[in-house]
N, C-alpha and C positions, 0 to 999 in steps of 0.2 A: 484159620488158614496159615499155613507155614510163611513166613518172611523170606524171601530169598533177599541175601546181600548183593549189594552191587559192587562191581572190583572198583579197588580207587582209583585214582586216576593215575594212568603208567607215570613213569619217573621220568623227568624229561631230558635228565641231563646224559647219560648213556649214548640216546640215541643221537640227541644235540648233536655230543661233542664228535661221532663215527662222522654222521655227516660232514663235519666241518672237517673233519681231518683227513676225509680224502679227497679235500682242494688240497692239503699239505701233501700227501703220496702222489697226487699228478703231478702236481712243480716237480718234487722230487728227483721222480721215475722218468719222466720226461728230460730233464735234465741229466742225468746219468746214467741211464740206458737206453731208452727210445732212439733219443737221436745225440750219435757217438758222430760228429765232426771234425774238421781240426779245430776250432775251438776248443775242442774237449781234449786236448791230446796232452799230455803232461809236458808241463815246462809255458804252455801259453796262458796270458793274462785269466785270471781266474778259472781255468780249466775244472779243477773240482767241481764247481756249483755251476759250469753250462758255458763258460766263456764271459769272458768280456773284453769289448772294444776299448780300448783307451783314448779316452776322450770322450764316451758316447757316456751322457748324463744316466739315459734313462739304464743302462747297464748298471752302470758303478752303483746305482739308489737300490737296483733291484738284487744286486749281488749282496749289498750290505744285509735287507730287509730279508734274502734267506738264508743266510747264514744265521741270521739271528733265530728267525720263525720257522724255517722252513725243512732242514735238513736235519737229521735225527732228532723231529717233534712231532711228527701224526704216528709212527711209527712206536714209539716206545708209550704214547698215550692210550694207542690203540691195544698195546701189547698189556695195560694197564686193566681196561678194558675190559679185556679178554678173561682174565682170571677173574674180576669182578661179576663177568656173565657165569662161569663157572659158579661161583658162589650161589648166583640168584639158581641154578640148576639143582644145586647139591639140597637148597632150602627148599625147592618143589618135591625135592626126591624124599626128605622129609617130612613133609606133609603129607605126601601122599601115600606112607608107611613102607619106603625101603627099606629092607637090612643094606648093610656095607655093604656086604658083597654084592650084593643086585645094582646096589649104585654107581658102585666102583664098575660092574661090568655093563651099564646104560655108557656110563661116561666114557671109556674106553673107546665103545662102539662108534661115539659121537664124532671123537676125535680122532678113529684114526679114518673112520669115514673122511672128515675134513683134508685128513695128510692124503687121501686118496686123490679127494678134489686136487690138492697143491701138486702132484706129482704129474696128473694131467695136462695143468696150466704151468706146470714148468717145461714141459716137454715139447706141447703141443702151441703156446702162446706167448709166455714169460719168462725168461730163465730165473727175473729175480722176484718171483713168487714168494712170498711169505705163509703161505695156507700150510705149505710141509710141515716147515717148521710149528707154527702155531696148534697141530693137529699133534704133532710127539709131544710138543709140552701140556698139552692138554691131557693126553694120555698119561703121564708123569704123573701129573698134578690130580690126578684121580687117585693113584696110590698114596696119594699124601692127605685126603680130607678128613680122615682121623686125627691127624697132630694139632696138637695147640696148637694156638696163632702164636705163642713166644716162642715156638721154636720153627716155628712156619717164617717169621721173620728172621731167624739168627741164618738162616740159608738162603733169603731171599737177599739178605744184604750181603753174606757172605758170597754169593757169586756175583751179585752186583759189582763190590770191592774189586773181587779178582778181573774180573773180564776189564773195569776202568785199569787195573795193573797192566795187564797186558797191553792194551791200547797205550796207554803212557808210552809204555819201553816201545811198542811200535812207532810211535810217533817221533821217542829220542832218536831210534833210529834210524827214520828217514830225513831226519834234520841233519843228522853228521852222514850218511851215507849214500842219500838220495835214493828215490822212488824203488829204481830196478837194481842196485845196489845193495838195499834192502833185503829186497826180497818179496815185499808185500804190494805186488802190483796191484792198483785200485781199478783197474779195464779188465774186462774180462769177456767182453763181446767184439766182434769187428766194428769200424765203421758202416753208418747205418748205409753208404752210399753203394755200400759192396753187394747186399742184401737184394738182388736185381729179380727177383723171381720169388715166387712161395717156393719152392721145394730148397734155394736154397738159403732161404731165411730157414726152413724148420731143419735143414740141418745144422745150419750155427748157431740157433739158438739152443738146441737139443744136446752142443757139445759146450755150450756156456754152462747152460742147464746142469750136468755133470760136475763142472769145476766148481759152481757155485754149491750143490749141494755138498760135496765136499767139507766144507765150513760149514755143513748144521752143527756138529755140536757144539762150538764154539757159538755158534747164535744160539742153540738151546740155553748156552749158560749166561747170554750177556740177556736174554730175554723171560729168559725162566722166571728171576727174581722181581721180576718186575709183574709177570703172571700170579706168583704167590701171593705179591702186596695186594693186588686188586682182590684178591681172593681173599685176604684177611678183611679190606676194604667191606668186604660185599656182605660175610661175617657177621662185622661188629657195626655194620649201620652206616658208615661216614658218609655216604652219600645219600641216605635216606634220613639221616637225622643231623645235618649241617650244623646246627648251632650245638648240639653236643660236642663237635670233634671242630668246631670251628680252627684252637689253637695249632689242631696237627695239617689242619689244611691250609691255614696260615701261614705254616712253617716250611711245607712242599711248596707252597708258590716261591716264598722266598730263596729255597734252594734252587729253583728252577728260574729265578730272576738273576739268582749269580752264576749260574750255569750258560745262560743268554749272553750277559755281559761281559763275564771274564771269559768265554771262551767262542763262541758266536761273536759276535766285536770284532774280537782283534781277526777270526778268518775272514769277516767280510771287509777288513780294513788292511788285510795282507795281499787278499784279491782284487783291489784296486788298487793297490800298490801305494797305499797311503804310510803304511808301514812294510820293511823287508818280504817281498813277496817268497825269497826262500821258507816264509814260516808259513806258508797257505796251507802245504800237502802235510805237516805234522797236524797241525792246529785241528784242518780236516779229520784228521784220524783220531786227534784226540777227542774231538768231537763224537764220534763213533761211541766213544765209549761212557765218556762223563753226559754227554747227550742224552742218554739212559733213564738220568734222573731228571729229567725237564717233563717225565711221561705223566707222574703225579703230579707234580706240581702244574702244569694246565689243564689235567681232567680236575683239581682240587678248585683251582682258578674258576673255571666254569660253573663248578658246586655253589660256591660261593656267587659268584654274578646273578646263577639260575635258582637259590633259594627264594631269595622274596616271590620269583615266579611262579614257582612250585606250591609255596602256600597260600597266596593268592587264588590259584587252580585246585586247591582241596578246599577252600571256602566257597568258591563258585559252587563245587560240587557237593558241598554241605546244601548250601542252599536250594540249588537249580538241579542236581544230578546229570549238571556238562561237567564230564571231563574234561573234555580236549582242548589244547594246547594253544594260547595265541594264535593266532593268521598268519605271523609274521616266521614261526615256526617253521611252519607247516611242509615246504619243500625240504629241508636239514632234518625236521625228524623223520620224515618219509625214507632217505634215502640211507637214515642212522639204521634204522627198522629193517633195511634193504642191503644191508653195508657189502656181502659177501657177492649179490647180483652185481654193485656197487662197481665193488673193486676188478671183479673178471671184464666187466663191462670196460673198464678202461684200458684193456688191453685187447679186446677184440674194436676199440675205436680209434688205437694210437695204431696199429697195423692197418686200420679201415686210411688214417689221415697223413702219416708221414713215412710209411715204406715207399721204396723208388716205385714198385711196382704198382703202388695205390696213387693218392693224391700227392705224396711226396711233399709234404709241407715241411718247411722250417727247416729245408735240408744244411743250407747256411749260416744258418741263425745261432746267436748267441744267445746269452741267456734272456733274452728280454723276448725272443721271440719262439723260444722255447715253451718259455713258462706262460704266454699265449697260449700255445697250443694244448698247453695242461689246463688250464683254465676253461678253456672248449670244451674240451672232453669233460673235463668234471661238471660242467654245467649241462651238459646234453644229459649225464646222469642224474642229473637233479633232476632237469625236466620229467626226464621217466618216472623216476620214484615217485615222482608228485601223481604223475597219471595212475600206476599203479594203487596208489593210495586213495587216490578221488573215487576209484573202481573197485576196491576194499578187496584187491589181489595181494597175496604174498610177490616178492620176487622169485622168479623161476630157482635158480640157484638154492634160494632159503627151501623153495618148497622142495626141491629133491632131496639135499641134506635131511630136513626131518623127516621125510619119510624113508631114506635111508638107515637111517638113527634111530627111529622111532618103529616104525612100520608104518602098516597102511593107514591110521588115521595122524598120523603126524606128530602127536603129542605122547606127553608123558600119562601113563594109564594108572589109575592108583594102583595100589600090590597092598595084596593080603600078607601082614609081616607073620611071622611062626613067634611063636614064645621063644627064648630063650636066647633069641639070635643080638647079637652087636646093632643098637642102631646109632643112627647118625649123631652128631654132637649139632 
């Protein structure tokens, strides 16, 4: 009788780290666009990162702790991520005997489906959507899975480099010029308090919407290269074989511990006014860009923490034939697994909790009671994914994606490859 194999136990740290990282996009997003007050308004005590009281303890601790953790770090991790998923795609597509071309045109499909998704939820819920974006670069990034990984890297850094240029001289700039002097205003929504009705929240967010797309391709390029790395990541193993690439991942957390320090630091230490609060709105911006690289080095961070786990969970499965994952787990990778329900999910909950015309929460609040309300919401998303998972559903979102991507059975079908044709690397 034939042996059927059993698949080994999924990888944990992918989904791990999606989950956890969109407790870092609700502080975020919540703070920077949700709810636009006058605390938010340029020129008041920490205004970048949600406001802060002067004098109010729990402000000033939480202002420091996201500048450091919080603000371009789920973001460039997840974008990390992203091209890493690609990988694991491009190595099914391989097995399952694509030619290029068939791959290149799966991949395509997947992703500009996704930019479909993001043009929807920018229109209709978000203005600052990330699915657009992440759907063009994915699209991109299919024309590219033929090139080596050394030359996959010389562009992945090479737009990294430039886009932290740009930001720099933006940054020098609003230091000697100031904000609208500049040029580079950091609002781009009203005040949430103006937003008094749904019809006319969806039309200013639908004319945000517009301005913010505007700047995709400048996020294509501060975000692309960072899609590439995951993509070389997913390649050559890093995250599947830790103690092999131990040194490089070593070396990403370290660059992302002086990305933390020397430059998250001093913003949450200018937004308390500990040091020249004139340095908040550069430092913030340069943030933006050097930010970038904090995306490996805590998905590398996690690798590292989540190996011993990992092998641990292949010995059980040696032995026992359990997969699955700690207890402790269990709600973080559900919602890792989930991430795309995840994320729309919190913007049909942040218009359910703090628009005038809903529960209107946190309309006055600064950043401590802001990043509450991000907190909520991301926890109500966990709660779900965990139910979803107990009940062995995809999340709705994931399942239309694949089977829009896919067709009707959701998945990748194997393909009968022709002699002669280019196949994958």
């Amino acid at each position: 009788m034939e042996t059927i194999a059993r698949p080994k136990p999924r990888l944990i740290v992918p989904d791990l780290a999606r989950g956890l990282a969109l407790l870092g996009i609700a502080a975020a997003n919540v703070t920077q666009a949700w709810i636009m007050n006058p605390a938010s308004e340029p020129g008041q005590p920490g205004w970048t990162l949600g406001g802060v009281r002067p004098g109010e303890s729990a402000d000033e601790v939480l202002a420091v702790f996201a500048a450091l953790f919080v603000h371009v770090r789920g973001l460039p991790m997840f974008s990390t991520l992203l091209g890493f998923g690609i990988g694991l795609i491009v190595a099914s597509l391989h097995r399952k005997g694509y030619p290029v071309a068939r791959a290149r045109a799966v991949l395509v499909r997947r992703y500009l489906v996704l930019a479909a998704f993001g043009l929807a939820h920018t229109f209709l819920l978000f203005y600052g959507d990330i699915m657009t974006m992440y759907g063009v670069i994915g699209a991109l990034v299919a024309l590219m899975i033929t090139l080596k990984s050394k030359a996959l890297r010389i562009i992945a850094y090479s737009t990294l480099l430039f886009s932290v240029l740009l930001t720099i001289l933006g940054a020098v700039g609003i230091y000697y010029m100031g904000v609208e002097e500049a040029g580079l205003g950091l609002q781009i929504a009203p005040p949430t308090a103006e937003l008094t009705d749904p019809l006319t929240y969806l039309r200013e967010n639908a004319a945000a919407g517009s301005t913010a797309l505007s700047g995709l391709p400048l996020g294509v390029l501060s975000l692309g290269g960072l899609v590439l790395l995951g993509f070389v990541w997913a390649r050559e193993g890093y995250l599947v074989d830790v103690d092999r690439h131990r040194r490089v991942l070593v070396t990403w957390v370290c660059v992302a511990a002086a990305v933390v320090l020397l430059i998250g630091l001093p913003l949450g230490l200018a937004a308390i006014g500990v040091i020249d609060p004139a340095l908040e709105a550069p430092l913030y911006v340069a943030n933006t860009g050097l930010g970038a690289f904090t995306g490996p080095g805590i998905l590398a961070g996690l690798a590292l923490l989540t190996n011993p786990l990992q092998k641990r969970m292949y010995r059980r499965y040696e032995e026992t034939g359990v997969a699955a994952p700690p207890a402790w787990t269990y709600p973080f990778v559900a919602l890792g697994k989930r991430s795309m329900t995840g994320y729309l999910a919190q913007s049909f909950l942040f218009v359910a909790l703090v628009m005038p015309f809903t529960l209107g929460l946190a309309q006055d609040a600064t950043i401590t009671g802001k990043t509450a309300v991000g907190a909520l919401v991301w926890l109500i998303t966990l709660g779900l994914a965990a139910a979803l998972e107990a009940a062995g559903r995809q999340g709705p979102f994931e399942w239309a994606h694949r089977r829009l991507s896919y067709g009707p059975t959701g998945r990748i079908e194997p393909f009968a490859p022709r002699a002669g044709r280019e196949q994958l690397p």
